[in-house]
C-alpha positions in Angstrom: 119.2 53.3 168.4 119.3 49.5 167.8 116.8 48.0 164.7 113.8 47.5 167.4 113.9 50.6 168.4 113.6 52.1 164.9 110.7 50.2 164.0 108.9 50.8 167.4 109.3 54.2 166.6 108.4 53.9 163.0 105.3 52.3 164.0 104.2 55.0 166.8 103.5 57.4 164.2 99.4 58.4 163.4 98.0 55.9 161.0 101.4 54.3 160.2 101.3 50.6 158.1 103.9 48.5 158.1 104.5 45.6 155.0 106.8 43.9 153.0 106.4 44.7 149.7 110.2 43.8 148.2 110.4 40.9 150.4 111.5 39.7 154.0 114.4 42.0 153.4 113.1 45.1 153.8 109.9 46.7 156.0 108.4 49.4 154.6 106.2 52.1 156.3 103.9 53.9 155.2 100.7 56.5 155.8 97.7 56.5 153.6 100.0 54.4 151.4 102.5 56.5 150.8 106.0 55.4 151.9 108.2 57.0 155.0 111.0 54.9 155.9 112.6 51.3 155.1 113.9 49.4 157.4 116.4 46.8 156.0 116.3 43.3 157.5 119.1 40.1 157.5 121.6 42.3 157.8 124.5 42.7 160.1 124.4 46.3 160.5 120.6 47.4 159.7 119.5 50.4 157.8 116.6 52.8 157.6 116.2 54.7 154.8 113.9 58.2 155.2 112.5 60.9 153.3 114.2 64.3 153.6 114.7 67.5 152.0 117.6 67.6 149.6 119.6 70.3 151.1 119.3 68.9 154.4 120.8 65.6 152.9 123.4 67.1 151.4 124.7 68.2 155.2 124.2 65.0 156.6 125.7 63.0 154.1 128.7 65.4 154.7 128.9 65.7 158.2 128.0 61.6 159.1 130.0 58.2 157.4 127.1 56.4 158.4 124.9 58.4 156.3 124.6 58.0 152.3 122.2 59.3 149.4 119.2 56.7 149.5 120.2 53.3 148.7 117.9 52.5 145.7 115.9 55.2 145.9 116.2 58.9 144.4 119.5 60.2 145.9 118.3 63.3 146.1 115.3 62.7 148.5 116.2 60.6 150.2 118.9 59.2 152.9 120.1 55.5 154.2 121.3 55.7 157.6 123.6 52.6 159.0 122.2 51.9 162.4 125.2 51.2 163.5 125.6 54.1 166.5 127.1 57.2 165.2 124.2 58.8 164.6 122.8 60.1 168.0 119.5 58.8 169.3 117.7 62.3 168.8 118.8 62.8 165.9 117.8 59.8 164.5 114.4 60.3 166.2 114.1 63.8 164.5 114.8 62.6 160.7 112.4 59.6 161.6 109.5 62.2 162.2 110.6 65.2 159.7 110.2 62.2 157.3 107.1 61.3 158.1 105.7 64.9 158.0 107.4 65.4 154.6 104.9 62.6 153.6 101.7 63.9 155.7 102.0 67.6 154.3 101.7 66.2 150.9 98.4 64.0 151.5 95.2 65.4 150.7 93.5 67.9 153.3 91.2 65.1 154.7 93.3 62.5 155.1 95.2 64.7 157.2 92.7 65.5 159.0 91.8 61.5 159.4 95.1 61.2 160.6 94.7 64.0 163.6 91.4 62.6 164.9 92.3 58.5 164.6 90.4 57.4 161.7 
């Protein structure tokens, strides 16, 4: 997946916002203003940076060069991922959503249910 793509994704997601808050460097996502992903900008190789569960980036820092502990944010939740092709497609698509629902499982029970019915 190419930069474009990412953010097409990123943006497909229920009640998804898009800003810059750090700057025309960086595009950060969010639902009911709680941040998902970042997507750096300027940059020769892009990186998006996602939510996951510790243990599951602890495997994929491990198994992936392209993948490192969260570049400025905690390393522990956290993952930056250089979009620079090793990472299959799928996969990428899969930690793009799982981080995502880490955020939605952790909003209150009726913004939840805002997202499921468009609001």
């Amino acid at each position: 997946m190419n930069k474009h793509q990412v953010e097409t994704l990123l943006s497909s997601f229920a009640g998804s916002d898009v800003s810059s808050p750090f700057g025309p460097d960086a595009l950060v996502y969010k639902v009911k203003g709680k941040m998902y992903a970042l997507v750096s900008q300027n940059e020769d190789i892009a990186r998006v940076t996602l939510k996951c569960k510790p243990e599951d980036g602890e495997v994929l820092i491990s198994q992936f060069e392209s993948i490192s502990p969260g570049y400025y944010m905690n390393k522990r939740h956290w993952i930056t991922i250089k979009l620079c092709g090793e990472v299959d497609s799928n996969i990428l698509m899969d930690l793009a959503h799982h981080s995502y629902q880490l955020i939605v499982a952790k909003l209150k029970k009726s913004e939840r249910t805002a997202l499921l019915i468009g609001e």
